[in-house]
CHARMM internal coordinates of N, CA and C (Angstrom, degrees):
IC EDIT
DIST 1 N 1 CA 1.4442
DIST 1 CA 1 C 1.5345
ANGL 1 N 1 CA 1 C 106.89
DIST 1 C 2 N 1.4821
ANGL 1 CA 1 C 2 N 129.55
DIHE 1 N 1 CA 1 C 2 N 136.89
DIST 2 N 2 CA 1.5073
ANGL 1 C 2 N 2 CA 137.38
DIHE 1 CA 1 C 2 N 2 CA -178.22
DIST 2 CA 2 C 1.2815
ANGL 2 N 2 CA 2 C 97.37
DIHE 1 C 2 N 2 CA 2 C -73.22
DIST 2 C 3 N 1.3314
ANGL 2 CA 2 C 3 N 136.85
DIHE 2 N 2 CA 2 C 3 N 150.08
DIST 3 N 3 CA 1.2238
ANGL 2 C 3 N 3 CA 146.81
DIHE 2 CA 2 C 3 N 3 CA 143.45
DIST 3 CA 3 C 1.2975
ANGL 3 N 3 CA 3 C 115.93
DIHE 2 C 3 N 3 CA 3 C -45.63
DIST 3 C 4 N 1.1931
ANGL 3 CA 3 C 4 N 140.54
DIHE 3 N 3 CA 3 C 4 N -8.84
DIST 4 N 4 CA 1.4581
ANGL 3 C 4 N 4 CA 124.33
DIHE 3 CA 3 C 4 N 4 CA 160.20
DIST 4 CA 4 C 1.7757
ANGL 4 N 4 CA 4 C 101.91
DIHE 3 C 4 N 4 CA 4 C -89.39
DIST 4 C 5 N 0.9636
ANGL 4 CA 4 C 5 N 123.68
DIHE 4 N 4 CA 4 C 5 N -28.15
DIST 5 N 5 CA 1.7551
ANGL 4 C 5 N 5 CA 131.40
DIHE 4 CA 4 C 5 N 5 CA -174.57
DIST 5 CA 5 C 2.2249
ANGL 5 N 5 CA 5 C 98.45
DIHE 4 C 5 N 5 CA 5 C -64.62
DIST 5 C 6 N 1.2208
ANGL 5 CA 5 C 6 N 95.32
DIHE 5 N 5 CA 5 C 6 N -39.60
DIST 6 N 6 CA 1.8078
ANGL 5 C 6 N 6 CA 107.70
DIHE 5 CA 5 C 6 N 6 CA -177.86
DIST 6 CA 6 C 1.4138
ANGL 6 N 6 CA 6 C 110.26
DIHE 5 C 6 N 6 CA 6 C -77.61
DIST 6 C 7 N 1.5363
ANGL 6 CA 6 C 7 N 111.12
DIHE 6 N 6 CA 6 C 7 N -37.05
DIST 7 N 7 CA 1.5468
ANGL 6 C 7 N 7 CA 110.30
DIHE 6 CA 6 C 7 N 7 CA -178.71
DIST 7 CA 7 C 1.4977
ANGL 7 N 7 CA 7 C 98.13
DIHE 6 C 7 N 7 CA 7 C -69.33
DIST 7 C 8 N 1.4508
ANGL 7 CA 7 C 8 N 131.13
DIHE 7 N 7 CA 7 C 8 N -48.45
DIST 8 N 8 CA 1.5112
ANGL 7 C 8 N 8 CA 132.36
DIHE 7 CA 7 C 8 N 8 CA -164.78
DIST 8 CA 8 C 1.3722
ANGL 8 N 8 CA 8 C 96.54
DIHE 7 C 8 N 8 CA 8 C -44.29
DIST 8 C 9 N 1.6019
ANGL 8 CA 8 C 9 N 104.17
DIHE 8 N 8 CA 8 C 9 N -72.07
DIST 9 N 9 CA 1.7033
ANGL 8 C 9 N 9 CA 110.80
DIHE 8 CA 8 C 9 N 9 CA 172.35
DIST 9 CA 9 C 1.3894
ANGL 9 N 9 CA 9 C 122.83
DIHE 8 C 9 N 9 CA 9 C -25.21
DIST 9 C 10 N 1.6941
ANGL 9 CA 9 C 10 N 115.85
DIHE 9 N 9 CA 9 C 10 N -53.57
DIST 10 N 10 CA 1.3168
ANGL 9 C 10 N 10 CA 90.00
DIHE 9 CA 9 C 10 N 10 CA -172.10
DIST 10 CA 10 C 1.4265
ANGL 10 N 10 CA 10 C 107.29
DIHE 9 C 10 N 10 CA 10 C -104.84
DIST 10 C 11 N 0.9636
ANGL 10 CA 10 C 11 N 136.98
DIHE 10 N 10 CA 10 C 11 N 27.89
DIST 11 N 11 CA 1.3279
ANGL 10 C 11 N 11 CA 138.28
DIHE 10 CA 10 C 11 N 11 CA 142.50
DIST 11 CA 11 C 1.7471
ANGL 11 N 11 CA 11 C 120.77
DIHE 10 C 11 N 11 CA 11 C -72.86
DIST 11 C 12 N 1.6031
ANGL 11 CA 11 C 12 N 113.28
DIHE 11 N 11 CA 11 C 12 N -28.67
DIST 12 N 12 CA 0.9166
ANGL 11 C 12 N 12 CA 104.91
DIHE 11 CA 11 C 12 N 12 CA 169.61
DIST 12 CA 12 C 1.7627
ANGL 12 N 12 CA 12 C 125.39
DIHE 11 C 12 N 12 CA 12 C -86.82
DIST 12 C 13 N 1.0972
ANGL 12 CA 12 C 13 N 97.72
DIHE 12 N 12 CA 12 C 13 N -13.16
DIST 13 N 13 CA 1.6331
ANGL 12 C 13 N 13 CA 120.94
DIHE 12 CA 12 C 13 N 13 CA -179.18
DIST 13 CA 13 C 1.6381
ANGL 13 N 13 CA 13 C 100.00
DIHE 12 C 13 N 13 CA 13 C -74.98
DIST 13 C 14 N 0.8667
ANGL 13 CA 13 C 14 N 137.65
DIHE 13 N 13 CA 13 C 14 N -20.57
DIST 14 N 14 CA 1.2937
ANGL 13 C 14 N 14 CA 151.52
DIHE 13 CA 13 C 14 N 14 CA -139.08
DIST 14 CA 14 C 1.9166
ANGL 14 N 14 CA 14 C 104.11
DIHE 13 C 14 N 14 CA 14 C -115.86
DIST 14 C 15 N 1.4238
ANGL 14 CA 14 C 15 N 87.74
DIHE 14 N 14 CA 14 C 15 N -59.54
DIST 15 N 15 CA 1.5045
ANGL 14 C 15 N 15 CA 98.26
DIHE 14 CA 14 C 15 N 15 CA 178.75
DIST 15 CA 15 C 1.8390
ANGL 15 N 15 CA 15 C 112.57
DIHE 14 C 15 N 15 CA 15 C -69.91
DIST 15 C 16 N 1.4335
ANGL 15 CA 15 C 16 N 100.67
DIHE 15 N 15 CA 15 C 16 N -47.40
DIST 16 N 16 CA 1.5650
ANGL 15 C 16 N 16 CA 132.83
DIHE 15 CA 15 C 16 N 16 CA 146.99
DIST 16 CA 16 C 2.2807
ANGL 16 N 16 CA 16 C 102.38
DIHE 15 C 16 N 16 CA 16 C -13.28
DIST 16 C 17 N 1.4076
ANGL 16 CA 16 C 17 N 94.67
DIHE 16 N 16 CA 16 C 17 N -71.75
DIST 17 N 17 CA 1.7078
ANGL 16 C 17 N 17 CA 104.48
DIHE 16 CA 16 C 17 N 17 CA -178.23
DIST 17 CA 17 C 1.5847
ANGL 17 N 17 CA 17 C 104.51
DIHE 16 C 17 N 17 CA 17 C -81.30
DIST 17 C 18 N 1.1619
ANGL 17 CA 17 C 18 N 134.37
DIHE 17 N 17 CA 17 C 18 N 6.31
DIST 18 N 18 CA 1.5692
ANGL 17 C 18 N 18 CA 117.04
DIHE 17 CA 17 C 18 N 18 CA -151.18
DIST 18 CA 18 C 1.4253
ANGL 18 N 18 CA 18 C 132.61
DIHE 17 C 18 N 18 CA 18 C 48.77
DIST 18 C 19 N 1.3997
ANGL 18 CA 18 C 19 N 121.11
DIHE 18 N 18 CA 18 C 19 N 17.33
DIST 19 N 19 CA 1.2352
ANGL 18 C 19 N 19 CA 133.38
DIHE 18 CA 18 C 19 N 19 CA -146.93
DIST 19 CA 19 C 1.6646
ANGL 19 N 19 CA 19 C 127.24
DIHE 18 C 19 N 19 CA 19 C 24.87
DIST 19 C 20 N 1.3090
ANGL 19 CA 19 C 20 N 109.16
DIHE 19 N 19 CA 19 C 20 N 60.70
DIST 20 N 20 CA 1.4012
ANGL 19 C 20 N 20 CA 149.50
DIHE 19 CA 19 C 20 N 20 CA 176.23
DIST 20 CA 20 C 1.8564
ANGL 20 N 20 CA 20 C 100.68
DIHE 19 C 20 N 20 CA 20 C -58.06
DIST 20 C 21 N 1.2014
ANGL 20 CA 20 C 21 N 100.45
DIHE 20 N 20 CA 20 C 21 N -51.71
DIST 21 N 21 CA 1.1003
ANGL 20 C 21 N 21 CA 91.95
DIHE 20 CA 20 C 21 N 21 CA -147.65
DIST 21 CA 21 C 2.1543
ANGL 21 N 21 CA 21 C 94.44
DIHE 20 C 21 N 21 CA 21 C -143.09
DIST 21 C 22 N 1.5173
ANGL 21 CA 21 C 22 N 117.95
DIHE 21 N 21 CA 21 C 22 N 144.15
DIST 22 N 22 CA 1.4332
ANGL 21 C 22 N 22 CA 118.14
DIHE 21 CA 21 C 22 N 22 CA -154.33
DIST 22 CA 22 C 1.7548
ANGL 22 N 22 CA 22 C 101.87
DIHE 21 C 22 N 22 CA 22 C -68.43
DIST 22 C 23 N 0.9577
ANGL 22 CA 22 C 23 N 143.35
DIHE 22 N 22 CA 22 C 23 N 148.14
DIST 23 N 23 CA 1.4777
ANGL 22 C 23 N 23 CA 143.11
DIHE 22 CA 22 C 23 N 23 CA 179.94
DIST 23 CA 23 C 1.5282
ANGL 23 N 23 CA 23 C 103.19
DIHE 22 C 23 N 23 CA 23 C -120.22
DIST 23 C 24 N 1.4243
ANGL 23 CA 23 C 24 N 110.81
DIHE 23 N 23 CA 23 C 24 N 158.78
DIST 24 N 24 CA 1.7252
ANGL 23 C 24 N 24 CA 100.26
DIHE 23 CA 23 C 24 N 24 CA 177.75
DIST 24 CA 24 C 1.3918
ANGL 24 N 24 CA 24 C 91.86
DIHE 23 C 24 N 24 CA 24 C 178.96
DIST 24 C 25 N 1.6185
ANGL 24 CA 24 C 25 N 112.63
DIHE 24 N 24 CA 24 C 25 N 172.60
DIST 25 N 25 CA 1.3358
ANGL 24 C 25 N 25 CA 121.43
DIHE 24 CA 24 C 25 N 25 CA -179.13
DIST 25 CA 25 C 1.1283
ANGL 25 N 25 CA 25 C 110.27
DIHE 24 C 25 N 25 CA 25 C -141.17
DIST 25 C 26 N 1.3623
ANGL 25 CA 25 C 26 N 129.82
DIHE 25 N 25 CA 25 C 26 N 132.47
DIST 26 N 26 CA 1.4347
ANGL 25 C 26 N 26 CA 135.45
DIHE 25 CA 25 C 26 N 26 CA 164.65
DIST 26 CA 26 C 1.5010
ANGL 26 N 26 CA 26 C 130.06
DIHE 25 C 26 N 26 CA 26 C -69.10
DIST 26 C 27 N 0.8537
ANGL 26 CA 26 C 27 N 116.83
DIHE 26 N 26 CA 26 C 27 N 127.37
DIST 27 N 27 CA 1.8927
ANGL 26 C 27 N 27 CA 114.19
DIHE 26 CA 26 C 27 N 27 CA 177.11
DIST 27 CA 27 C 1.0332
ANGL 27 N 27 CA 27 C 127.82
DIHE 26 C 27 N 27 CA 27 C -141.76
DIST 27 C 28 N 1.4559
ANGL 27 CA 27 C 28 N 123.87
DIHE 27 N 27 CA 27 C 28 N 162.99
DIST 28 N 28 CA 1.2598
ANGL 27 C 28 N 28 CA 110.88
DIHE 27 CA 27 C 28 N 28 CA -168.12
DIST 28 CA 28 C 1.4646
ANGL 28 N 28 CA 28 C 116.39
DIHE 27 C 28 N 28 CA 28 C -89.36
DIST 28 C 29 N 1.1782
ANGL 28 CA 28 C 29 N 148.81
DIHE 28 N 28 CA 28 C 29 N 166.77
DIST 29 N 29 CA 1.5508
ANGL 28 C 29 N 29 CA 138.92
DIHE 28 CA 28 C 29 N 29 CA -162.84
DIST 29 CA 29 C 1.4219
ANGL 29 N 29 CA 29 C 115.43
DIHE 28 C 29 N 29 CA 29 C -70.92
DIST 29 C 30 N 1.1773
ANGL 29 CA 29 C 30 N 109.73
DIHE 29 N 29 CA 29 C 30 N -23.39
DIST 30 N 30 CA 1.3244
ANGL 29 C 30 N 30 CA 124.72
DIHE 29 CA 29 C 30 N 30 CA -162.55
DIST 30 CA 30 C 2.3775
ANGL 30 N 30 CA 30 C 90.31
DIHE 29 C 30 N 30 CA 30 C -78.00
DIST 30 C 31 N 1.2030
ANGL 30 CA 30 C 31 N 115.89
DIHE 30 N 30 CA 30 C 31 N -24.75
DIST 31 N 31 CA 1.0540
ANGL 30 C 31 N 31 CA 121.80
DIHE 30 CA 30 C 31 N 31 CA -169.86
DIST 31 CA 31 C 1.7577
ANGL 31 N 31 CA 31 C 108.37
DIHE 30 C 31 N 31 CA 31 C -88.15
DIST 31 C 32 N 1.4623
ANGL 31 CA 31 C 32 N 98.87
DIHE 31 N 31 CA 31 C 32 N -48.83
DIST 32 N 32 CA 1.4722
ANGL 31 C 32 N 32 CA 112.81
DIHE 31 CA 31 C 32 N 32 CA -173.75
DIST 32 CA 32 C 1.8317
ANGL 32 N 32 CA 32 C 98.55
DIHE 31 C 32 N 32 CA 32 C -55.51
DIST 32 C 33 N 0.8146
ANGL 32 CA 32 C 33 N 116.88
DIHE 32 N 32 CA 32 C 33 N -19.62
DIST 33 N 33 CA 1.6667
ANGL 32 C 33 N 33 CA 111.59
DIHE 32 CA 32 C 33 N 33 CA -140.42
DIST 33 CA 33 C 2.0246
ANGL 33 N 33 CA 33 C 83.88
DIHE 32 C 33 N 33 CA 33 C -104.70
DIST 33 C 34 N 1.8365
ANGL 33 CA 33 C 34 N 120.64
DIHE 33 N 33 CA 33 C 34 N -12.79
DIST 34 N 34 CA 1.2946
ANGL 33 C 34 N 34 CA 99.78
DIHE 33 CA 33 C 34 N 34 CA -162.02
DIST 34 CA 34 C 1.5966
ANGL 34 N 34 CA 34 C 89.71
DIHE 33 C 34 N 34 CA 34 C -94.33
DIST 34 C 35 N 1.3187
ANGL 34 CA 34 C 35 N 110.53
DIHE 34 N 34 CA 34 C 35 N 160.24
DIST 35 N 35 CA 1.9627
ANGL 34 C 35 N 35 CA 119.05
DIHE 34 CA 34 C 35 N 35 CA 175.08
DIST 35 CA 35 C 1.3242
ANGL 35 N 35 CA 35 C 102.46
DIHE 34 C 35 N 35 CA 35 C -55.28
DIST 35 C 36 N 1.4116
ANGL 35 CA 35 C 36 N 131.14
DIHE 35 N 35 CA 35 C 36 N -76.54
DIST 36 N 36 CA 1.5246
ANGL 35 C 36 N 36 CA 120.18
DIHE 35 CA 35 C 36 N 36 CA 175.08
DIST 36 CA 36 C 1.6020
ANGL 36 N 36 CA 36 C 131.45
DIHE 35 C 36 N 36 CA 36 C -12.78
DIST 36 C 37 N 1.5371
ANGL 36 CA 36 C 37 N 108.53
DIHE 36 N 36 CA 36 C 37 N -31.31
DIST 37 N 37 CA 1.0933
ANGL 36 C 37 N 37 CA 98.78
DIHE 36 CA 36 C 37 N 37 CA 162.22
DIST 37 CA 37 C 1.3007
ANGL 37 N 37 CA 37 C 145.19
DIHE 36 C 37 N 37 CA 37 C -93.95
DIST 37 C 38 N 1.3724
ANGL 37 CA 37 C 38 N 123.47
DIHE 37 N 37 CA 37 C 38 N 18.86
DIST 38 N 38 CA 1.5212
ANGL 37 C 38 N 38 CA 161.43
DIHE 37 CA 37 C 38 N 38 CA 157.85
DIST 38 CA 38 C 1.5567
ANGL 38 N 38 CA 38 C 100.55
DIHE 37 C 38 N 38 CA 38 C -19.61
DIST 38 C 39 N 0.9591
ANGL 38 CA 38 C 39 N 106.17
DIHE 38 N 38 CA 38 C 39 N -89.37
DIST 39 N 39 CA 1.2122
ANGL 38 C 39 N 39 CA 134.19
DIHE 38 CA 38 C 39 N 39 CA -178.01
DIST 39 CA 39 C 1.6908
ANGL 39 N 39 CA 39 C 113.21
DIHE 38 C 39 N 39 CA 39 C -26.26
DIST 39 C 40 N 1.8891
ANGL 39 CA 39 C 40 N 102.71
DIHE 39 N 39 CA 39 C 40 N -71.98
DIST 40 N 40 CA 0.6895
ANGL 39 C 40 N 40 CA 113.06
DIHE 39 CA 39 C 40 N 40 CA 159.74
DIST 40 CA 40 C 1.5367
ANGL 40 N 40 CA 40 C 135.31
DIHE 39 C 40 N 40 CA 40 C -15.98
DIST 40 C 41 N 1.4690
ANGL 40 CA 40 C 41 N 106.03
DIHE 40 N 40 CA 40 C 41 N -83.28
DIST 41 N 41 CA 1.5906
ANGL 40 C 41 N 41 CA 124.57
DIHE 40 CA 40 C 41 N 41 CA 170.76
DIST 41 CA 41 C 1.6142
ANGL 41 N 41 CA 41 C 117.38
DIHE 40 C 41 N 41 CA 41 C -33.69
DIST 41 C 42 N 1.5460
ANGL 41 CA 41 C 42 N 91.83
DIHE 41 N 41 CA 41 C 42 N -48.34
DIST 42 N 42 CA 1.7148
ANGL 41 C 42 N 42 CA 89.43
DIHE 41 CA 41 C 42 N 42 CA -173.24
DIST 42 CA 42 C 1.7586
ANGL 42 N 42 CA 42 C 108.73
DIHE 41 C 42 N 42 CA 42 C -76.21
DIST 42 C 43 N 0.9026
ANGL 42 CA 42 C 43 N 119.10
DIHE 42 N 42 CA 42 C 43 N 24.32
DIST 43 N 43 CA 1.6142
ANGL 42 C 43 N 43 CA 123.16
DIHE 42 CA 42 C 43 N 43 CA 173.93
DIST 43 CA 43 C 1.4436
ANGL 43 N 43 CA 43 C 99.62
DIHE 42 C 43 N 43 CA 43 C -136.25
DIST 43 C 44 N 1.2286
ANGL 43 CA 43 C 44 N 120.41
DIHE 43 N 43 CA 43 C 44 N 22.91
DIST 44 N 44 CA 1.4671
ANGL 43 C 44 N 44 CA 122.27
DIHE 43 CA 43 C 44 N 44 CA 168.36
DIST 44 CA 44 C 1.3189
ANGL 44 N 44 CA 44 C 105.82
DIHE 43 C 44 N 44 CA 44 C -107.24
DIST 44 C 45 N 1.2738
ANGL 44 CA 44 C 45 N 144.87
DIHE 44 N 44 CA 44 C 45 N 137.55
DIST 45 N 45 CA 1.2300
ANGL 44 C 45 N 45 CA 162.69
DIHE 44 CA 44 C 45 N 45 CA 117.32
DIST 45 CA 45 C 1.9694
ANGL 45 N 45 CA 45 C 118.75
DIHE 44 C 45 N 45 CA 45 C -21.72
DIST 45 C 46 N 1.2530
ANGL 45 CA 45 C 46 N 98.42
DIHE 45 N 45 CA 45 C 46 N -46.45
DIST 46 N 46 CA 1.5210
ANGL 45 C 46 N 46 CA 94.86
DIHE 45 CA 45 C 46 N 46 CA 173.19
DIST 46 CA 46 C 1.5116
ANGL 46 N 46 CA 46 C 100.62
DIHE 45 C 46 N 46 CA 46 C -158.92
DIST 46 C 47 N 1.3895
ANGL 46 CA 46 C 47 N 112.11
DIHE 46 N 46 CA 46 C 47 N 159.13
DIST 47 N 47 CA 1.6488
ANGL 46 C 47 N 47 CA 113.76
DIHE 46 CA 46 C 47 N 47 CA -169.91
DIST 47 CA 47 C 1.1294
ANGL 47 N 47 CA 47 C 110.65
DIHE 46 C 47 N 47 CA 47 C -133.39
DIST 47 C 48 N 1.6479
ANGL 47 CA 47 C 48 N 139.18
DIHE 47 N 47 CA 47 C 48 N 121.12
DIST 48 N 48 CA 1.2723
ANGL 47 C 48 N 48 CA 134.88
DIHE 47 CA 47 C 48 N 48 CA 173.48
DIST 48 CA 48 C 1.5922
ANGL 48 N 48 CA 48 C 120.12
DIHE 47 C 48 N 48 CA 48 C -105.03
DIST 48 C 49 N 0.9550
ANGL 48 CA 48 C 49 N 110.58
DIHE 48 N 48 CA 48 C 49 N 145.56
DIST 49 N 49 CA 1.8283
ANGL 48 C 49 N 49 CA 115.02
DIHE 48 CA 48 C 49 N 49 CA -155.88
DIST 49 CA 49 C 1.4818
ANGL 49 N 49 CA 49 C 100.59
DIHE 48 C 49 N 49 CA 49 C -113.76
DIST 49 C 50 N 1.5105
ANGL 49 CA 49 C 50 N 124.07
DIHE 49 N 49 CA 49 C 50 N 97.60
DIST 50 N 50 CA 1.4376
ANGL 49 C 50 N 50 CA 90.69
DIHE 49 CA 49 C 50 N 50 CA 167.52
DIST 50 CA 50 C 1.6717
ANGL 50 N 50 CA 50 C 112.47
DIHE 49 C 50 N 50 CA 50 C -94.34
DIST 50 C 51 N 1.3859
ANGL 50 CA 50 C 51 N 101.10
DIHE 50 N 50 CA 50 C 51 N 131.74
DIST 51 N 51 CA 1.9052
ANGL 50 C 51 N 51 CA 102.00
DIHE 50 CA 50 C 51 N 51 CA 170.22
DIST 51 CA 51 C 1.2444
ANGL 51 N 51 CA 51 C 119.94
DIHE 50 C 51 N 51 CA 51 C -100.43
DIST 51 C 52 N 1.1678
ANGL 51 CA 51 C 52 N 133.72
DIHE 51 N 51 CA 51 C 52 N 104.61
DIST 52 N 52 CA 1.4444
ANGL 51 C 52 N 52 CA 147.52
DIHE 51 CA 51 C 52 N 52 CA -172.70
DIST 52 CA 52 C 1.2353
ANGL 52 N 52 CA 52 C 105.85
DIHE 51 C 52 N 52 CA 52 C -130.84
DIST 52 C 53 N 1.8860
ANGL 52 CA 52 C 53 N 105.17
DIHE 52 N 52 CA 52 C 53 N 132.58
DIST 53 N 53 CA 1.7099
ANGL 52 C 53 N 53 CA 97.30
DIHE 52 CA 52 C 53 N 53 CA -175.98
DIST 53 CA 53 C 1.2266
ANGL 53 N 53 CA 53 C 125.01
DIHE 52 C 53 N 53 CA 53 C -80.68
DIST 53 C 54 N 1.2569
ANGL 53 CA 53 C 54 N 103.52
DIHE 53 N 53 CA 53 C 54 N -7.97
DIST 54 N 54 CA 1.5383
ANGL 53 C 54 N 54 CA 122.02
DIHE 53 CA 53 C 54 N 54 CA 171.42
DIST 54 CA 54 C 1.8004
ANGL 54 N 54 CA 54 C 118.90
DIHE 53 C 54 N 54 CA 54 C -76.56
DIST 54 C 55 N 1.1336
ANGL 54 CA 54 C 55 N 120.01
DIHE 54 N 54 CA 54 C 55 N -6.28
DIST 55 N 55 CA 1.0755
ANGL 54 C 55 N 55 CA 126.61
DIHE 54 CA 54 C 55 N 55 CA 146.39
DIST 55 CA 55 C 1.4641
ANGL 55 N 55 CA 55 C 145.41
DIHE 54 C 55 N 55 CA 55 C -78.26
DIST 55 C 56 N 1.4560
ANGL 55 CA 55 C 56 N 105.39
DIHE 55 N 55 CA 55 C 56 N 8.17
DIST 56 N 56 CA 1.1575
ANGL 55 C 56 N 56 CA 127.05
DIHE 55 CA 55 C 56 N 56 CA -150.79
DIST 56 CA 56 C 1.3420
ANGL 56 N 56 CA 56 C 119.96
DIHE 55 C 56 N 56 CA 56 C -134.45
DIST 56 C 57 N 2.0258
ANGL 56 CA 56 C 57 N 120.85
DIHE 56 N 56 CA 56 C 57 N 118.66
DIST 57 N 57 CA 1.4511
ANGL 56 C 57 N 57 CA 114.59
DIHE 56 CA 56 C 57 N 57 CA -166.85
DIST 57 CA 57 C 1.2428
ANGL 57 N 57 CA 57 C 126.17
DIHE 56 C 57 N 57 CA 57 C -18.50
DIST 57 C 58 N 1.1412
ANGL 57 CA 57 C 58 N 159.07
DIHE 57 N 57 CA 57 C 58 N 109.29
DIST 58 N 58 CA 1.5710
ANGL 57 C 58 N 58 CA 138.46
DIHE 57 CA 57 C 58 N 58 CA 146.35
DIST 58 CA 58 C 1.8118
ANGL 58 N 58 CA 58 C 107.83
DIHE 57 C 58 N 58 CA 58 C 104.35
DIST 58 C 59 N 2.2483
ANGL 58 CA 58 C 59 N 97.50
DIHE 58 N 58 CA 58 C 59 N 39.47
DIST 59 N 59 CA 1.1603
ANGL 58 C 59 N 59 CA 89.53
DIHE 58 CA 58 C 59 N 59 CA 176.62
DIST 59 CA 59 C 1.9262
ANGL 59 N 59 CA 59 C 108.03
DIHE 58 C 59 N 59 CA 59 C -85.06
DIST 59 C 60 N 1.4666
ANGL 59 CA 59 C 60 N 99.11
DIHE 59 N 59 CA 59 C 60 N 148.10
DIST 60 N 60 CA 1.0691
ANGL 59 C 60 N 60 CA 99.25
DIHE 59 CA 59 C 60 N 60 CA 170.16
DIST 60 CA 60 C 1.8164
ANGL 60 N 60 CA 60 C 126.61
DIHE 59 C 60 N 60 CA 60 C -98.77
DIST 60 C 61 N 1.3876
ANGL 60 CA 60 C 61 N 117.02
DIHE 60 N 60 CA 60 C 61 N 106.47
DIST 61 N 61 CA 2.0682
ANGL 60 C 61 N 61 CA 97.51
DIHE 60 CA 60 C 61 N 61 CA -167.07
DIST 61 CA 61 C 1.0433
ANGL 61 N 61 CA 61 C 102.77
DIHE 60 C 61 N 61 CA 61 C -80.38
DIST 61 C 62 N 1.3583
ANGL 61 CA 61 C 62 N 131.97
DIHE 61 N 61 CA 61 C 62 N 12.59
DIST 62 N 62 CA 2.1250
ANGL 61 C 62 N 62 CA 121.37
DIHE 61 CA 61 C 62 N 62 CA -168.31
DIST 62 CA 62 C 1.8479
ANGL 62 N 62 CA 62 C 70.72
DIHE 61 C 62 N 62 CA 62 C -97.50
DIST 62 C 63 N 1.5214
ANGL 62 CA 62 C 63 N 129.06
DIHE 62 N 62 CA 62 C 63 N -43.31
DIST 63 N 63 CA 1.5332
ANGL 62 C 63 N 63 CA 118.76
DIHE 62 CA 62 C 63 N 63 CA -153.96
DIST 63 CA 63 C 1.7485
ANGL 63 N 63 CA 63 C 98.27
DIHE 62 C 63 N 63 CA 63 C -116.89
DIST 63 C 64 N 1.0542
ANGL 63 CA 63 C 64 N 107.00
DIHE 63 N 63 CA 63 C 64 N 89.28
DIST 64 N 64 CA 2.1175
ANGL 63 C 64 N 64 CA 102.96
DIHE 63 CA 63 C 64 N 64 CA -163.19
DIST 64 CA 64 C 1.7369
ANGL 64 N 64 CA 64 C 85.61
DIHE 63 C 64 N 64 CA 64 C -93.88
DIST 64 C 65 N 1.0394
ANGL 64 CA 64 C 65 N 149.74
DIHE 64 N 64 CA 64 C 65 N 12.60
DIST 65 N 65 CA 1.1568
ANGL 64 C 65 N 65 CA 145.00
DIHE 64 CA 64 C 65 N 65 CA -155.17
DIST 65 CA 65 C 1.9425
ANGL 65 N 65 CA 65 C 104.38
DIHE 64 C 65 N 65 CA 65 C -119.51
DIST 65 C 66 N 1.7447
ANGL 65 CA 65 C 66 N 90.31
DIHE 65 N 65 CA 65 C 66 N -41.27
DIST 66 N 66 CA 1.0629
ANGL 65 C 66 N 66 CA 100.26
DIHE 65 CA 65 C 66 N 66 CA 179.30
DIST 66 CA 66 C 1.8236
ANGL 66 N 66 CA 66 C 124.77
DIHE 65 C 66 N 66 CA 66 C -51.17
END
COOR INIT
IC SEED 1 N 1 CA 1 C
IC BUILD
């Protein structure tokens, strides 16, 4: 799903609760970090980051340290 397709959602989820209650989306770092998701965030209520190096260009698993 694009980050503008998730923001619609939770903007409508939102209006949906009366904003009752905090809404947010988790992503992986590799997502948080692109501009497109701007938008997104600021219609989030709370944001969870996962950082894993294995998510990440040019992970190496023989060198996980690296």
């Amino acid at each position: 799903m694009s980050a503008n397709e998730l923001k619609k959602k939770i903007v409508n989820f939102k209006k949906r609760i009366n904003n009752k209650v905090p809404v947010g989306t988790a992503q992986r770092i590799s997502e948080v970090l692109k501009k497109e998701y701007t938008d997104l965030y600021n219609e989030c209520d709370i944001i969870g980051v996962q950082i894993y190096p294995f998510f990440s260009t040019g992970y190496n698993p023989s060198k996980p340290l690296d």
